[in-house]
TORTI-700556 format. One record per residue (C-alpha): residue number from 1; residue in one letter; y, z, x. Coordinates in steps of 0.2 Angstrom, whole numbers, m for minus. Last residue first. Example, Ala and Ser with C-alpha at 12.3 -4.5 7.8 and 13.67 -1.06 7.14 Angstrom:
// TORTI-700556
MARDO pos code    py    pz    px
MARDO   2    S    m5    36    68
MARDO   1    A   m22    39    62
***
This chain:
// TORTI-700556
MARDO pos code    py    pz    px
MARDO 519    X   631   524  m833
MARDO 518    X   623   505  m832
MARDO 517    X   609   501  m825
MARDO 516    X   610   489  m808
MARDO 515    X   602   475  m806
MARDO 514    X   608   466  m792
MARDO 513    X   601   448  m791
MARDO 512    X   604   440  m772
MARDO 511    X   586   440  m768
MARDO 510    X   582   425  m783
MARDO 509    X   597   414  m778
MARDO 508    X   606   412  m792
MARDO 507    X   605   393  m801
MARDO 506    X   622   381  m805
MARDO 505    X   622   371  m817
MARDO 504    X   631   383  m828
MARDO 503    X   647   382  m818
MARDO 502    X   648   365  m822
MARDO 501    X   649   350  m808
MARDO 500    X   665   340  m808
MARDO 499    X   666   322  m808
MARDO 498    X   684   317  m805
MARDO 497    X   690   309  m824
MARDO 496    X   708   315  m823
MARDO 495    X   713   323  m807
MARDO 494    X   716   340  m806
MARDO 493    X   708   342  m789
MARDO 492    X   694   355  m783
MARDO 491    X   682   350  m766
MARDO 490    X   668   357  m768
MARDO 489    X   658   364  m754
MARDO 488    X   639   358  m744
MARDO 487    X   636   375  m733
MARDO 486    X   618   371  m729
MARDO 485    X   605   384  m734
MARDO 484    X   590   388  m724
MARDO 483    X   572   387  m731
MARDO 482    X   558   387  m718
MARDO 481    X   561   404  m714
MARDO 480    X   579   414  m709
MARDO 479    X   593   413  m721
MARDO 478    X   611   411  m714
MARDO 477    X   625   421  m715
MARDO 476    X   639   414  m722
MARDO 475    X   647   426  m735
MARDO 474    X   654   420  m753
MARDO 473    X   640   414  m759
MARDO 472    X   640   396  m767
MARDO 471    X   629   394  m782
MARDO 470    X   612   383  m780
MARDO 469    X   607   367  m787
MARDO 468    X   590   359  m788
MARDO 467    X   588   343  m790
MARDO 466    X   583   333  m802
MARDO 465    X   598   334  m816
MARDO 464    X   611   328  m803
MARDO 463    X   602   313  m800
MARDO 462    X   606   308  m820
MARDO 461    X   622   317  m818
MARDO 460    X   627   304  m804
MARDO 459    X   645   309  m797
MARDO 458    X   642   327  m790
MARDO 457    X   624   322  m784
MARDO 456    X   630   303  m776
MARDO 455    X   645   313  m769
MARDO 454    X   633   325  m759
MARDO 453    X   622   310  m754
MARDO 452    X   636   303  m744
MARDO 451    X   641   320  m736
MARDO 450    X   623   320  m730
MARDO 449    X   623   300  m725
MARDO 448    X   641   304  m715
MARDO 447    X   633   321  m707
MARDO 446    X   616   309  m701
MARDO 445    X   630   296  m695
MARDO 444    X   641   309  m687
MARDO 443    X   621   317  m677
MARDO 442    X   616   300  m673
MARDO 441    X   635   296  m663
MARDO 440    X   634   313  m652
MARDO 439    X   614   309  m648
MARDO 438    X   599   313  m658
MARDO 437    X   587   328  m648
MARDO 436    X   574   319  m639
MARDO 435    X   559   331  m639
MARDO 434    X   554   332  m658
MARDO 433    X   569   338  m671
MARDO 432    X   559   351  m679
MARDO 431    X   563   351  m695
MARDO 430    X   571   370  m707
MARDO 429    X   572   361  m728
MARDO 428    X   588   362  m732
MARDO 427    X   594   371  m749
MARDO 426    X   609   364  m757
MARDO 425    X   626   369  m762
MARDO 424    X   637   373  m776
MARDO 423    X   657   379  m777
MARDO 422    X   662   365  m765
MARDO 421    X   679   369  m758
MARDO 420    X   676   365  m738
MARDO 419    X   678   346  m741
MARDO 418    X   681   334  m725
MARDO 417    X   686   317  m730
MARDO 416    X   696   320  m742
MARDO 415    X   694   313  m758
MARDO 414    X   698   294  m769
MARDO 413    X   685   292  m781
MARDO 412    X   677   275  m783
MARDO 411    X   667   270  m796
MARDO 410    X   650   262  m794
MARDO 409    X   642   246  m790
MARDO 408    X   653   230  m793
MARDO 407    X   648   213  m790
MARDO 406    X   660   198  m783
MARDO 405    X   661   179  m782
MARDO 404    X   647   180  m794
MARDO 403    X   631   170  m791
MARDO 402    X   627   159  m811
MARDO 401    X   631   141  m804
MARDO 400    X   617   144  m792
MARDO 399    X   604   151  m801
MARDO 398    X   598   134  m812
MARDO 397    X   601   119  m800
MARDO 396    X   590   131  m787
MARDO 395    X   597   128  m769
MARDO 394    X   609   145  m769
MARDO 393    X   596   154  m779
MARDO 392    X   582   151  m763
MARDO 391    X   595   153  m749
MARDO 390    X   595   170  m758
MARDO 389    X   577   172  m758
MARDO 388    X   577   166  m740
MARDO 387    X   587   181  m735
MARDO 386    X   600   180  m718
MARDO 385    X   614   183  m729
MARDO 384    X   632   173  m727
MARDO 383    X   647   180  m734
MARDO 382    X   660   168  m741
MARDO 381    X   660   172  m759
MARDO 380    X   646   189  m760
MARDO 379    X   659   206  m758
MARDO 378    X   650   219  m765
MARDO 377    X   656   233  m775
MARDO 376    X   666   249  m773
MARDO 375    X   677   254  m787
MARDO 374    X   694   259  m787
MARDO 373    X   704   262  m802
MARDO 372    X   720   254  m807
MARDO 371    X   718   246  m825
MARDO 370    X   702   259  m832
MARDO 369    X   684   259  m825
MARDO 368    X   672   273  m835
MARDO 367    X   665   262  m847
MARDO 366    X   668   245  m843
MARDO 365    X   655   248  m828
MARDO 364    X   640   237  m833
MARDO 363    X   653   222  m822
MARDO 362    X   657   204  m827
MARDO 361    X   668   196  m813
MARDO 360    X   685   190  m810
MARDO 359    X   692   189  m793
MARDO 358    X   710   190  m786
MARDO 357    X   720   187  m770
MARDO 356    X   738   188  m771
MARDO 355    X   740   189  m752
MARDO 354    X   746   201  m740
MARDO 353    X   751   218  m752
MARDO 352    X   736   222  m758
MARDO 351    X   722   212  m748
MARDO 350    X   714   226  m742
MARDO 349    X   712   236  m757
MARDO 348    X   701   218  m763
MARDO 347    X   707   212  m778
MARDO 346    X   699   214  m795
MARDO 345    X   698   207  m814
MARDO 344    X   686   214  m824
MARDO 343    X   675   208  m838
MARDO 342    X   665   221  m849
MARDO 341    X   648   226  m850
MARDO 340    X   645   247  m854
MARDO 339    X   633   255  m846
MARDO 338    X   628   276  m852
MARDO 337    X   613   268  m861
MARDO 336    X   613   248  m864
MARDO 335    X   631   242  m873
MARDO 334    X   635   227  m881
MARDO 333    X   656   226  m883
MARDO 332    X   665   213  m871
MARDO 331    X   676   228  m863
MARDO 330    X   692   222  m857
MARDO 329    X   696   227  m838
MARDO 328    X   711   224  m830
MARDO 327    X   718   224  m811
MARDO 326    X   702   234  m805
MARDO 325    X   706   240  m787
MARDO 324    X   691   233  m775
MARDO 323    X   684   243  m761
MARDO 322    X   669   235  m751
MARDO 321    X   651   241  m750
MARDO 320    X   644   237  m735
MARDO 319    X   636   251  m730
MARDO 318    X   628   254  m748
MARDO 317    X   614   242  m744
MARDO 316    X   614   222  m744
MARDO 315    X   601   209  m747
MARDO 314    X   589   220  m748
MARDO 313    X   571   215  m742
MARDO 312    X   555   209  m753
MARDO 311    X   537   211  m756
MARDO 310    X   525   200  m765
MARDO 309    X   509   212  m767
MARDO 308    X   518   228  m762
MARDO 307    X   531   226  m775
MARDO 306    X   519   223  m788
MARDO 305    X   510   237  m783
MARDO 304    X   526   248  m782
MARDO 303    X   528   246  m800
MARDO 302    X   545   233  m802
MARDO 301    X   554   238  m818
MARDO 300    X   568   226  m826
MARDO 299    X   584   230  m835
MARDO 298    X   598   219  m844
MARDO 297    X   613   222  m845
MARDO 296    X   620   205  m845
MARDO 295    X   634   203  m831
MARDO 294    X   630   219  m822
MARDO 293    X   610   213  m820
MARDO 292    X   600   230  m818
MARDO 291    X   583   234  m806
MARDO 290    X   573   249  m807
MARDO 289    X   560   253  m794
MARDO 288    X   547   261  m799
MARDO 287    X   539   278  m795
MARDO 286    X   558   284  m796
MARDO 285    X   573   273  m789
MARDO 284    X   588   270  m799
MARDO 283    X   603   260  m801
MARDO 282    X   595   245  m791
MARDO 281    X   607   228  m790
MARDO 280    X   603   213  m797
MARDO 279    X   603   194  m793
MARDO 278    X   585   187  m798
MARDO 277    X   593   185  m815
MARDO 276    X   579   193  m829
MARDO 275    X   566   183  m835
MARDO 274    X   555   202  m842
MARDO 273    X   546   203  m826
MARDO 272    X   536   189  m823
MARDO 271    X   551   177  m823
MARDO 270    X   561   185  m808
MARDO 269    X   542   187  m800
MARDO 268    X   543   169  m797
MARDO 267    X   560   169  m792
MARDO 266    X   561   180  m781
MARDO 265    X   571   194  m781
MARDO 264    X   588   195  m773
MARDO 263    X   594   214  m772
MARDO 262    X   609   224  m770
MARDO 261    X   607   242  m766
MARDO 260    X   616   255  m777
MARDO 259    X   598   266  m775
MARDO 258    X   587   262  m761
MARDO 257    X   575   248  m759
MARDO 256    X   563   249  m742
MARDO 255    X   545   254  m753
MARDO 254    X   541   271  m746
MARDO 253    X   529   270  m731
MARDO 252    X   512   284  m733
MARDO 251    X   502   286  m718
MARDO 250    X   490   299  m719
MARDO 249    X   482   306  m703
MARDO 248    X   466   315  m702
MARDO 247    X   460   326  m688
MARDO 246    X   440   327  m689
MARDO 245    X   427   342  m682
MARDO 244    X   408   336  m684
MARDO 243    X   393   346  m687
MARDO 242    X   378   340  m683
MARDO 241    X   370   358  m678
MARDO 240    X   361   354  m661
MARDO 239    X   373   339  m658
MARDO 238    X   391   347  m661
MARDO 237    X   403   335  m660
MARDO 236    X   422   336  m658
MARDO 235    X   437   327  m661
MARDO 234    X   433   313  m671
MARDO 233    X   448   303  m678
MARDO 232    X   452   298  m695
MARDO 231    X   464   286  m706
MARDO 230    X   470   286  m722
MARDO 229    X   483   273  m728
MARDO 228    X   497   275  m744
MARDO 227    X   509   266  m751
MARDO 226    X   524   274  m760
MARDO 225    X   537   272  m775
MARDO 224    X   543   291  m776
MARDO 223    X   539   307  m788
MARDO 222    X   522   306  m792
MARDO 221    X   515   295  m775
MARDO 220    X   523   309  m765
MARDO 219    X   517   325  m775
MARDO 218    X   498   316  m772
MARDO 217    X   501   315  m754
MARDO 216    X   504   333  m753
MARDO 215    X   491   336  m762
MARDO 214    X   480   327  m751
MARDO 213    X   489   336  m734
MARDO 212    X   482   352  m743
MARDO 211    X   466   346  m743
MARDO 210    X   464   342  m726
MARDO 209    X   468   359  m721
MARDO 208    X   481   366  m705
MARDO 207    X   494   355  m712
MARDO 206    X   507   343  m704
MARDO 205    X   522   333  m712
MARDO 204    X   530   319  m700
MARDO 203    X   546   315  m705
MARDO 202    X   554   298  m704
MARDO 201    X   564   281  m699
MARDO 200    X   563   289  m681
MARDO 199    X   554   307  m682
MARDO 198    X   560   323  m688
MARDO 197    X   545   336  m686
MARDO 196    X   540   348  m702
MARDO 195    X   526   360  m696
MARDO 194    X   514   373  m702
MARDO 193    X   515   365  m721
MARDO 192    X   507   375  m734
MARDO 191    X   524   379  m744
MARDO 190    X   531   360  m744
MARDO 189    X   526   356  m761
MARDO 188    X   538   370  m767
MARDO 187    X   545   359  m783
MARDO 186    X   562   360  m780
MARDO 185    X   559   361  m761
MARDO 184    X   550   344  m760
MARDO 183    X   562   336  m772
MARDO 182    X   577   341  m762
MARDO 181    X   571   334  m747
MARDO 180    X   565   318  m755
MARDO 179    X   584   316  m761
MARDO 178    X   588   317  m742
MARDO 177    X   575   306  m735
MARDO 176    X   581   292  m748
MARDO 175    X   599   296  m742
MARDO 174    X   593   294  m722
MARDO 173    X   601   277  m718
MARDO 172    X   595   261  m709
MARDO 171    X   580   257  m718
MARDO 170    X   563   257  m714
MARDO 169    X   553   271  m722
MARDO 168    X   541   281  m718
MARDO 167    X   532   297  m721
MARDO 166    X   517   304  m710
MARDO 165    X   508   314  m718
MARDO 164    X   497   325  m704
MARDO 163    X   481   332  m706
MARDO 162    X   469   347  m694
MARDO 161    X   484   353  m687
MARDO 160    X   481   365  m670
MARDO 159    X   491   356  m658
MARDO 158    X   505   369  m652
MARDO 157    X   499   387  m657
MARDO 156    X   513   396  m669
MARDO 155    X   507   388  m685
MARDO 154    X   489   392  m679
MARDO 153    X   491   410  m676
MARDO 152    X   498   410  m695
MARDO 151    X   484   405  m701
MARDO 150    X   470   414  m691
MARDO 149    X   480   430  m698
MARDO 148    X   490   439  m684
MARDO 147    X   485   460  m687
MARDO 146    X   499   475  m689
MARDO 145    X   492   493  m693
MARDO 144    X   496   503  m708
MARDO 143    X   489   519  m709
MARDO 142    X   480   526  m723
MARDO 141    X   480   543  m730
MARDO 140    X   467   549  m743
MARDO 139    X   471   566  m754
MARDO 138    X   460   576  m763
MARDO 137    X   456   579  m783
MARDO 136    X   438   587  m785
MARDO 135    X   428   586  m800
MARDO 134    X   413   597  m801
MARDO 133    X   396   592  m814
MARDO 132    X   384   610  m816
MARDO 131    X   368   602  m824
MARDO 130    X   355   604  m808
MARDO 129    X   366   608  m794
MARDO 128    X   382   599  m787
MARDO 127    X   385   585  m800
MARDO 126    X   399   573  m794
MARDO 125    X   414   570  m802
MARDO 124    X   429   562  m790
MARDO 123    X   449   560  m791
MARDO 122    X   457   552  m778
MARDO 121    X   477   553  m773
MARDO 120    X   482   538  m762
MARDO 119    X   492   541  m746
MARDO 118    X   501   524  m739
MARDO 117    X   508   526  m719
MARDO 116    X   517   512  m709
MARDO 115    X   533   525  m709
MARDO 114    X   546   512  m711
MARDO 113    X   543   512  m732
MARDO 112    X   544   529  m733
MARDO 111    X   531   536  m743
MARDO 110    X   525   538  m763
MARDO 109    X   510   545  m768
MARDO 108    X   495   531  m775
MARDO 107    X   484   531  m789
MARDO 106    X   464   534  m791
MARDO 105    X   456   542  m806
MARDO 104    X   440   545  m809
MARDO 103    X   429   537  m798
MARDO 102    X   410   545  m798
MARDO 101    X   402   550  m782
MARDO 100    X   388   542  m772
MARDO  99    X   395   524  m767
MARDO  98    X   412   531  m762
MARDO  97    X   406   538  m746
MARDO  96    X   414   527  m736
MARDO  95    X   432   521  m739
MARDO  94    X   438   504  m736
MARDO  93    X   434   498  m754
MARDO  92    X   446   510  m761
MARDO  91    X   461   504  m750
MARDO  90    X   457   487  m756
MARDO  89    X   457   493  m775
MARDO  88    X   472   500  m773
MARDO  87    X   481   485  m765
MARDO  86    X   475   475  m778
MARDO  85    X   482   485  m792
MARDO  84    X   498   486  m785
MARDO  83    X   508   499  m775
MARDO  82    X   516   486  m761
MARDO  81    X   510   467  m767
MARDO  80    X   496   462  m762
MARDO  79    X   491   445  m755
MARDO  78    X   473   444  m749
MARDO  77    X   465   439  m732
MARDO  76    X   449   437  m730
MARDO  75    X   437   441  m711
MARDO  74    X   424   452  m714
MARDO  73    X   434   464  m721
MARDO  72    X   449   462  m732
MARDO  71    X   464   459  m722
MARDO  70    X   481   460  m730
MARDO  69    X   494   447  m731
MARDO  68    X   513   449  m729
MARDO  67    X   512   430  m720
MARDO  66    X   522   435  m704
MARDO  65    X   518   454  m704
MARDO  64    X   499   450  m705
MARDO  63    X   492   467  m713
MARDO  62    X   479   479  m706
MARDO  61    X   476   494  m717
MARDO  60    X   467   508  m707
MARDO  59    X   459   525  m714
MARDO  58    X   458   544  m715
MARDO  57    X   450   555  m728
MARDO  56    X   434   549  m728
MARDO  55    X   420   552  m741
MARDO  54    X   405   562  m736
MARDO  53    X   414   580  m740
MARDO  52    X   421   574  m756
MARDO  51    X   409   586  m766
MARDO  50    X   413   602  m758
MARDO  49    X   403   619  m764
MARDO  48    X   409   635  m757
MARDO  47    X   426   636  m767
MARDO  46    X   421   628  m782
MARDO  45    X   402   636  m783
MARDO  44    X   411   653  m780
MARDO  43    X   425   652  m796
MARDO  42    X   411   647  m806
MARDO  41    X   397   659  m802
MARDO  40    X   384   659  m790
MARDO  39    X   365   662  m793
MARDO  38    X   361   643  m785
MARDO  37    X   368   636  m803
MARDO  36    X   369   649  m815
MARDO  35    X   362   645  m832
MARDO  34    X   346   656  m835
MARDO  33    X   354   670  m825
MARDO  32    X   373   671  m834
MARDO  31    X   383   679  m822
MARDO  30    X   389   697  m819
MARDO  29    X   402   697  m803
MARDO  28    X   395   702  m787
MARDO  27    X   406   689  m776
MARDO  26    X   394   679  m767
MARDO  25    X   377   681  m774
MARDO  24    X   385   682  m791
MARDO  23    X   377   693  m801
MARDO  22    X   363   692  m815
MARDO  21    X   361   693  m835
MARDO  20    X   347   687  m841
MARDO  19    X   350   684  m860
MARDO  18    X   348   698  m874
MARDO  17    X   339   693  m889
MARDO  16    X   343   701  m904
MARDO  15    X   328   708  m915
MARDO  14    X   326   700  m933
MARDO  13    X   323   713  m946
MARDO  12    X   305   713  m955
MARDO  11    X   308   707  m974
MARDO  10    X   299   716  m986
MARDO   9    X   284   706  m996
MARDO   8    X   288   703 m1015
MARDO   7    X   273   701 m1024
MARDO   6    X   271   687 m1038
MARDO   5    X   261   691 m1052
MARDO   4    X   241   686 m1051
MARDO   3    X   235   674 m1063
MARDO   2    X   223   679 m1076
MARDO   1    X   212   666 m1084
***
């Protein structure tokens, strides 16, 4: 079988194509036919051609200048900070025409701060004709216009709270009120109030939402030993819809036991609570309040729902404390934190120098009193208390053999009486005093129970950790808001064992850090 050789056929040369070539119906210049976009050339389509022509180029920003929040149509309010993320993407969502081009980049061109104008740069894809894609960079300005947020038109209307926390407490001094203050601004549970109002034995908090009073009722019971009571009155009823409109009140009384107070217990509850004397004095007051016998150093916790099923009264507060000069002091050895028993022998300042008067008593103070100190304390042998728990110890056979003649408090530090030299001072919350403004008498005591409270932070370290304290500036001008500073000073003395607040305590004000970058 013969098979054919294999036959070389020549090769036919491949003719080039040559594309369409066209020109530009605009300009004449030779284009590209089978690609040209409406038979115009590149430099043609961007000049005639404008993709940003349905988006708009002029807008309004309306901002609460009370708040600093910005509207978001219908009717939110946002807070943005200037040049932020969130401002952006609001000024993005109040331009039309957005919805058929593409974003690509979006950032803002700085302007004067007082010219109530904000430009942002856009850049936008779109395809103009079948496969040609433009991008176009252009130029949006905004003008800032000034709106009053439903919020803040409230907090300036009279009678437009929907809760009030009312805050009591019977007792004849504010220092309680005081150290509540600083907890408030410490922990900034004040910031949704529309009103702070200074009432008798009280403050009155109102709030423009239920919730908010809640919260605030919540802080309270965290920080202080108080009951609570909700109430409710219908203001308005809508019978087509059945929609009802409530203003709720929240009563909340703080138990009447302040710190340094002297206090008879029961007996009964004496023994339930860990058998201590029923003659104690309260060295602090948290959610519980906590009671201390001087002459054993033992402690004893009574939960404010113990208190408030079998409640009791001072027997004495802080106003009648008496000054005693500490003779000698020997320290008996047990000790129980920062106290110290030890047996003291005193006379009253006021009998230096008339008679030779003396008591002896046991005192948690051995370690910080030293022959010739003053110290404050009560004053019970001869005193008479309208208290039937104390009429109680004086006719039990087993109490009444045990009542000192005398029981001491705290140390006494001789000072002036004005101090301008405090290096520290405290943050004031800004109350309405109500209608009847306190008389020339009110207002001395309200300064006494400051200036009070002031030594009670620069002697208590413990207190003095809670609150928040703040560096003295060297001008005076005073802050506006809800926030103004009191001008509480130092006094400075070289004497030995005057308490003395460190340096490093002390917190900056937030506004008054300059940073500057070095040369």
């Amino acid at each position: 079988m013969e098979i054919d050789a294999p036959i070389s056929l020549p090769q036919r040369p491949l003719l080039s194509q040559n594309n369409a070539t066209i020109l530009c119906c605009n300009c004449g210049a030779p284009i590209d036919g089978t690609s040209s976009a409406g038979a115009l050339c590149y430099d043609c389509v961007k000049l005639t051609v404008d993709i940003s022509e349905g988006v708009q180029r002029e807008a309004t920003l309306h901002i609460c200048r009370d708040c600093e929040r910005w509207l978001q149509p219908p009717a939110h309010w946002i807070t943005a900070a200037p040049e932020s993320r969130e401002l952006l993407a609001l000024c993005l969502r109040k331009l039309r025409g957005l919805a058929k081009v593409r974003i690509i980049d979006a950032s803002f061109i700085w302007t004067e701060p007082h010219s109530r104008r904000i430009k942002v740069k856009l850049t936008i894809q779109q395809e103009a004709f079948q496969g040609t894609i433009l991008q176009q960079t252009f130029e949006v300005e905004y003008v800032v216009a000034y709106h009053q947020c439903p919020d803040c038109a409230k907090s300036f209307t009279a009678n437009t709270w929907r809760a009030v926390v009312q805050v009591r407490q019977k007792v004849p001094h504010k220092r309680t009120f005081l150290y509540l203050e600083q907890l408030i601004l410490k922990h900034s549970a004040h910031k949704d109030t529309i009103n702070i109002k200074e009432v008798k034995d009280g403050l009155d908090f109102y709030f423009s939402a239920r919730n908010h009073a809640e919260k605030f009722v919540d802080f309270l019971t965290s920080v202080a030993p108080v009951r609570s009571k909700k109430s409710q009155e219908l203001i308005s009823h809508d019978i087509h819809t059945s929609t009802k409109s409530y203003k709720f009140s929240f009563s909340c009384e703080l138990v009447p036991i302040c710190k340094d107070d002297l206090v008879a217990l029961p007996i009964k509850l004496a023994k339930q609570i860990g058998n201590i004397s029923p003659l104690t004095i309260c060295y602090r007051v948290g959610t519980a309040i906590n009671l201390l016998d001087p002459t054993t150093l033992q402690t004893a916790d009574v939960s404010t729902p113990i208190y408030w099923r079998s409640p009791f009264s001072t027997l004495a507060d802080v106003q009648e404390l008496v000054e005693f000069v500490v003779m000698d002091i020997e320290p008996l050895g047990p000790e129980k934190g920062h106290f110290v028993l030890a047996e003291a022998t005193v006379a009253r300042a006021s009998d230096l120098g008339v008679n030779d008067k003396t008591f002896y008593t046991r005192t948690h103070l051995g370690g910080v009193l030293h022959p010739g100190d003053s110290v404050m304390g009560y004053h019970l042998s001869g005193t008479n208390f309208n208290s039937p728990q104390f009429e109680a110890l004086e006719d039990s056979t087993a109490h009444a053999s045990a009542i000192p003649d005398v029981i001491l408090v705290k140390k006494f530090y001789p000072r002036k009486r004005k101090n301008h030299n405090r290096n520290w001072r405290l943050k004031r919350m800004n109350k309405d005093e109500g209608e009847m403004l306190p008389k020339k008498t009110d207002q001395e005591k309200m300064e006494m129970d400051y200036e009070m409270f002031l030594r009670d932070v620069e002697e208590d370290k413990e207190l003095r950790s809670t609150v928040a304290l703040y560096k003295q500036r060297m001008d005076k001008s005073k802050m506006d808001g809800i926030e103004t500073q009191s001008m509480a000073e130092t006094e400075g003395t070289d004497i030995d064992g005057f308490p003395k607040i460190d340096i490093n305590e002390l917190l900056d004000e937030f506004e008054e850090l300059n940073v500057e970058d070095e040369a």
